[in-house]
Short mmCIF file of the C-alpha atoms (twelve columns), coordinates in Angstrom:
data_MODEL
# 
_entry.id   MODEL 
# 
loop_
_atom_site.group_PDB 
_atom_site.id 
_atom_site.type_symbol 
_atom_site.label_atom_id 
_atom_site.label_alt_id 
_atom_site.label_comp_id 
_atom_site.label_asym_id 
_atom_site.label_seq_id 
_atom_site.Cartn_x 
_atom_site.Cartn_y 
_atom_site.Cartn_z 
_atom_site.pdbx_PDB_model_num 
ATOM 1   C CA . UNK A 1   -76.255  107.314 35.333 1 
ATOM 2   C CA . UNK A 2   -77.012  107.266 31.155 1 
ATOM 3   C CA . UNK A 3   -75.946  104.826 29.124 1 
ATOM 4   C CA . UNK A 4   -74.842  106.044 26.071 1 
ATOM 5   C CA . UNK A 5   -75.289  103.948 22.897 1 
ATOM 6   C CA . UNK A 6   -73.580  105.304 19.493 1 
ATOM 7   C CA . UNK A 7   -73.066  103.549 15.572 1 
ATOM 8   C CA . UNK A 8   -76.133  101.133 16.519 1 
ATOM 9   C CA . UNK A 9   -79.884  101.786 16.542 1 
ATOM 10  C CA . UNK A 10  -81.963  100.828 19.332 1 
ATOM 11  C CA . UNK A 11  -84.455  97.697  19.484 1 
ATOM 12  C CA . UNK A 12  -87.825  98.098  18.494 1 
ATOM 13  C CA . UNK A 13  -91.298  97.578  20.349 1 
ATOM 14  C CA . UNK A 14  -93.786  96.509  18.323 1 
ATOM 15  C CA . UNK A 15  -96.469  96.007  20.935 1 
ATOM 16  C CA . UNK A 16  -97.360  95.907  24.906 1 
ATOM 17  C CA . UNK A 17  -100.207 92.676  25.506 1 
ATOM 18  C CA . UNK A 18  -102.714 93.058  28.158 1 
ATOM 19  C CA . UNK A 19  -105.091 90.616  29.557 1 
ATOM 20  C CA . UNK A 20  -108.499 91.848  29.637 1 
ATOM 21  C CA . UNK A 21  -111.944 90.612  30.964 1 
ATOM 22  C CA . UNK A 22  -114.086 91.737  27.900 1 
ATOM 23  C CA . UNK A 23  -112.023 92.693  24.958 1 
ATOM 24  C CA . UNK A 24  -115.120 95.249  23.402 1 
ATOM 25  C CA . UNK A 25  -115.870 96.739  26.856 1 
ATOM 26  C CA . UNK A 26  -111.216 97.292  26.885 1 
ATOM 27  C CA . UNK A 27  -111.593 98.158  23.140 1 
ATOM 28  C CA . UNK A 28  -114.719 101.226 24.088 1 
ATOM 29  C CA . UNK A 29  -112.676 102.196 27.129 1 
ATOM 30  C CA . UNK A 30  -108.925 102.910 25.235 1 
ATOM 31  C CA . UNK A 31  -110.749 104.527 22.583 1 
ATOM 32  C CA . UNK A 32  -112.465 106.917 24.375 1 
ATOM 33  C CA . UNK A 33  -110.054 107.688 26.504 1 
ATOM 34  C CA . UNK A 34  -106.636 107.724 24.155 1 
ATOM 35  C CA . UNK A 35  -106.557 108.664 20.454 1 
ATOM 36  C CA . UNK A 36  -105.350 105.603 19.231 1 
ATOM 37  C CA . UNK A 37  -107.623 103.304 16.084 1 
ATOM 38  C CA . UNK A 38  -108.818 99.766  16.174 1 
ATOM 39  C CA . UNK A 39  -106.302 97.819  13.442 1 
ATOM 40  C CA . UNK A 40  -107.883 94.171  14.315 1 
ATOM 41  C CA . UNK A 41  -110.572 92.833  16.583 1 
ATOM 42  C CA . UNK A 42  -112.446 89.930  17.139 1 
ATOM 43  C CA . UNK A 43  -114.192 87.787  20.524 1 
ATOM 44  C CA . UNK A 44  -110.848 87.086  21.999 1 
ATOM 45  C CA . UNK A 45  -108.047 89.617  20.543 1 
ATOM 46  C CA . UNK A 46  -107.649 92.908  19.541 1 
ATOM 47  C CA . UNK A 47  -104.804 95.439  18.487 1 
ATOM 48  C CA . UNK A 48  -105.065 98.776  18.781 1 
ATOM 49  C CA . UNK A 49  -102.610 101.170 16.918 1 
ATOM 50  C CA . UNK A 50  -100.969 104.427 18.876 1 
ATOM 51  C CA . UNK A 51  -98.597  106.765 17.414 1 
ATOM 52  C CA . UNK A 52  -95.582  105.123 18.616 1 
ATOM 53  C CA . UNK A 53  -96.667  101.542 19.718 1 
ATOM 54  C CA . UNK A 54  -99.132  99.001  19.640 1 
ATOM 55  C CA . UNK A 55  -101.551 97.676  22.074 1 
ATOM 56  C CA . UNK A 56  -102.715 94.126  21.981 1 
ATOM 57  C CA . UNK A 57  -105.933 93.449  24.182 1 
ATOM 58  C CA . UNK A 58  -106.423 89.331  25.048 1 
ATOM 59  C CA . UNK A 59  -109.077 87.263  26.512 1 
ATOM 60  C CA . UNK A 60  -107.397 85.996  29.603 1 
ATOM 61  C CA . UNK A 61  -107.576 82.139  28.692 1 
ATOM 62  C CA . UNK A 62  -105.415 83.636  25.617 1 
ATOM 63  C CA . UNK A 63  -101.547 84.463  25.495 1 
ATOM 64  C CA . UNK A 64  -100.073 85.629  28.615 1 
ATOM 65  C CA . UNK A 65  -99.504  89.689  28.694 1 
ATOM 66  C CA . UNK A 66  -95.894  90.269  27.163 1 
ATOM 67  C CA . UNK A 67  -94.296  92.763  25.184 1 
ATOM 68  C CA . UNK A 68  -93.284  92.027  21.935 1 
ATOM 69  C CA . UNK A 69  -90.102  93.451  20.234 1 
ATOM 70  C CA . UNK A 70  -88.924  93.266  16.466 1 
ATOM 71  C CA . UNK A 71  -86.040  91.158  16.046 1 
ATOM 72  C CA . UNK A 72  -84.092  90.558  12.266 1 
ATOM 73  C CA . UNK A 73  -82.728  87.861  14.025 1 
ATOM 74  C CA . UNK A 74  -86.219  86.157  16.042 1 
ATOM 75  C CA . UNK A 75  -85.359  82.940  14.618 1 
ATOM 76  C CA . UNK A 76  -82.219  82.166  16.999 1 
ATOM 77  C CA . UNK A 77  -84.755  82.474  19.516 1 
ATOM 78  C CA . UNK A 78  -86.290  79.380  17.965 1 
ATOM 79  C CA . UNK A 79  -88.774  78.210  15.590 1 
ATOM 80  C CA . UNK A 80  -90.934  81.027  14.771 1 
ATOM 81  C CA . UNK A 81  -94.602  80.498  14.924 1 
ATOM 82  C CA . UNK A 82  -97.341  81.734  12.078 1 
ATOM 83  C CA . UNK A 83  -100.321 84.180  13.620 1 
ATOM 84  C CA . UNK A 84  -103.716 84.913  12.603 1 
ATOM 85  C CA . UNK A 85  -102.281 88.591  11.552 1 
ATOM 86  C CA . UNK A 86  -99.800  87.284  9.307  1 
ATOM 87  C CA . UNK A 87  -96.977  87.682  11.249 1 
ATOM 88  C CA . UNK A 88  -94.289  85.031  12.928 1 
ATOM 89  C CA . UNK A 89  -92.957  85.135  16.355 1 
ATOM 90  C CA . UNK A 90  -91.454  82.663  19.266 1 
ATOM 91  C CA . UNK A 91  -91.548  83.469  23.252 1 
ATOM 92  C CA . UNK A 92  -89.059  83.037  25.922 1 
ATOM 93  C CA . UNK A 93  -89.282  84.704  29.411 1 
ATOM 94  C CA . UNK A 94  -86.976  87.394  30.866 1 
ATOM 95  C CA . UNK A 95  -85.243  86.104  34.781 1 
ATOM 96  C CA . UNK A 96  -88.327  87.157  36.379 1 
ATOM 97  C CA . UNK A 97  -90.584  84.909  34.444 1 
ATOM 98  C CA . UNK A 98  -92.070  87.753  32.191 1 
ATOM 99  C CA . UNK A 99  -93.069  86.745  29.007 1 
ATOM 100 C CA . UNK A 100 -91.216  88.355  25.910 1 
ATOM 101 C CA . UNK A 101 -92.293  88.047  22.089 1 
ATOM 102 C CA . UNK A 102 -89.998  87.819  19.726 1 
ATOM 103 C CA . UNK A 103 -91.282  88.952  15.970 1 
ATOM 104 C CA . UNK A 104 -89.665  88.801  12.888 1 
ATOM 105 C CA . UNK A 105 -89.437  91.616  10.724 1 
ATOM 106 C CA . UNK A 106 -93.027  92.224  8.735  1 
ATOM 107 C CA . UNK A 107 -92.374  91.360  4.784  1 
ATOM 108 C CA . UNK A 108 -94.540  93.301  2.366  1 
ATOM 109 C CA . UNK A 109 -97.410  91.455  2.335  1 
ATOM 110 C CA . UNK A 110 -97.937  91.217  5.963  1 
ATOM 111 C CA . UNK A 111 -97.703  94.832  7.373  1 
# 
């Protein structure tokens, strides 16, 4: 069965995080493989841009994989924290234990 949803818009995924052994050796292989373009990168992260999502690649001692979704209202969430790419987000986990991102909206200087 289809749920139907009508007068709202749906939620937003910003980006799917994977934990990876070697983030250039993960960086050579999605490249190659998918058209997608390298938007960030550095020893232990990376973010790769795809037509209708983004990937984030982490060193394994980093941030657990997640999926991150945009949220106007991330701050009820709690206290949003600052990242290196300029933009704010808190975690909480879904009732398996998965972690989930919450990001606030990107302002004009940090898209």
């Amino acid at each position: 069965m289809t749920e139907q949803i009508t007068g709202r818009s749906l939620e937003s995924i910003d980006h799917v995080a994977l934990s990876v052994r070697d983030i250039a050796e993960s960086i050579e292989w999605y490249t190659r493989l998918f058209r997608c373009r390298v938007v960030y990168q550095d020893e232990t992260w990376a973010l790769l841009a795809f037509d209708n999502v983004r990937l984030a690649l982490m060193s394994t001692d980093a941030h657990p994989p997640h999926i991150g979704f945009l949220r106007a209202d991330a701050e009820s969430f709690g206290p949003l924290k600052p990242h290196r790419d300029g933009t704010r987000s808190t975690y909480i986990t879904d009732p398996s234990g998965n972690a989930v991102e919450l990001l606030a909206h990107r302002t004009c200087e940090n898209k």
